[in-house]
C-alpha positions in Angstrom: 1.2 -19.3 -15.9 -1.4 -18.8 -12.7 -2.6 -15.3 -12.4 -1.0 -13.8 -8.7 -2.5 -11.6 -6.8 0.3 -9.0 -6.1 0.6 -6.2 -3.7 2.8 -3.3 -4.2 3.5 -0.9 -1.2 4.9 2.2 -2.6 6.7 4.1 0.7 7.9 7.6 -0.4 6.2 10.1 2.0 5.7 13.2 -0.9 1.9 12.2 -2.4 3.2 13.6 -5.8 3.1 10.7 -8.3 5.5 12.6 -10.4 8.3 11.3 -8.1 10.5 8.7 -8.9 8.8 6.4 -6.4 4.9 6.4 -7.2 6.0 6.6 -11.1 7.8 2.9 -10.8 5.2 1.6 -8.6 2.3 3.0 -10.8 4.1 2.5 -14.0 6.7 -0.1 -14.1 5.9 -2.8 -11.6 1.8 -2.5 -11.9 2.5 -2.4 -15.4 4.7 -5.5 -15.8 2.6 -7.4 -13.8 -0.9 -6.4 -15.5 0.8 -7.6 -18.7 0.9 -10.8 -17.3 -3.0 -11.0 -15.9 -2.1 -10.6 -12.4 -4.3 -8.8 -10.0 -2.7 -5.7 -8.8 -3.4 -4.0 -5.2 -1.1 -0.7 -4.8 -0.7 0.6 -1.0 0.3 4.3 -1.1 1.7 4.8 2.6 1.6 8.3 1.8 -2.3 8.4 1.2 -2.9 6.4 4.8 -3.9 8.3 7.8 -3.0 6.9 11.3 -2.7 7.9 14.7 0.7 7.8 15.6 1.1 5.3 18.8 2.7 6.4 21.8 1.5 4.2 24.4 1.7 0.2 24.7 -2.1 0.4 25.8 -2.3 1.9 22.2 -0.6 -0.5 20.2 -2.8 -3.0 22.0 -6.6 -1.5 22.6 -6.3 1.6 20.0 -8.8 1.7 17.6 -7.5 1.0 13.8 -8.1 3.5 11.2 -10.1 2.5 7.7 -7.4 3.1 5.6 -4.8 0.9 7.9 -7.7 -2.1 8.0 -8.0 -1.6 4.3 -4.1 -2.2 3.9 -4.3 -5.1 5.8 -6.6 -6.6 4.3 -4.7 -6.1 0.6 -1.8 -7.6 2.5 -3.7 -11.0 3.4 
């Protein structure tokens, strides 16, 4: 089997990995896929800071915060 390079983007907005959320993502999935030499990236929406867009100028011409570019870039 080829090793995969595998992102996991854990959603749940609470920050505490004691939730049920973060513990699969963390645990579970990471772990299953570690045991088969993949390459793991986790994105933790709840660790991201962002401006909040409100304008179509925004969306288009805003500048993008380092923790969105670094998602991104996990994602490609």
């Amino acid at each position: 089997m080829t090793a995969k390079r595998i992102a996991i983007i854990q959603g749940h907005p609470d920050p505490d990995e004691q939730r049920f959320c973060p513990a699969i993502a963390n645990n579970a999935y990471a772990d299953g896929a570690r045991s088969e030499s993949h390459q793991i990236k986790i994105i933790d929406t709840a660790q991201i800071e962002f401006t909040i867009l409100r304008t179509q100028h925004e969306f288009e011409q805003g500048a993008i915060s380092e923790s969105i570019r670094q998602a991104q870039d996990i994602i490609q």
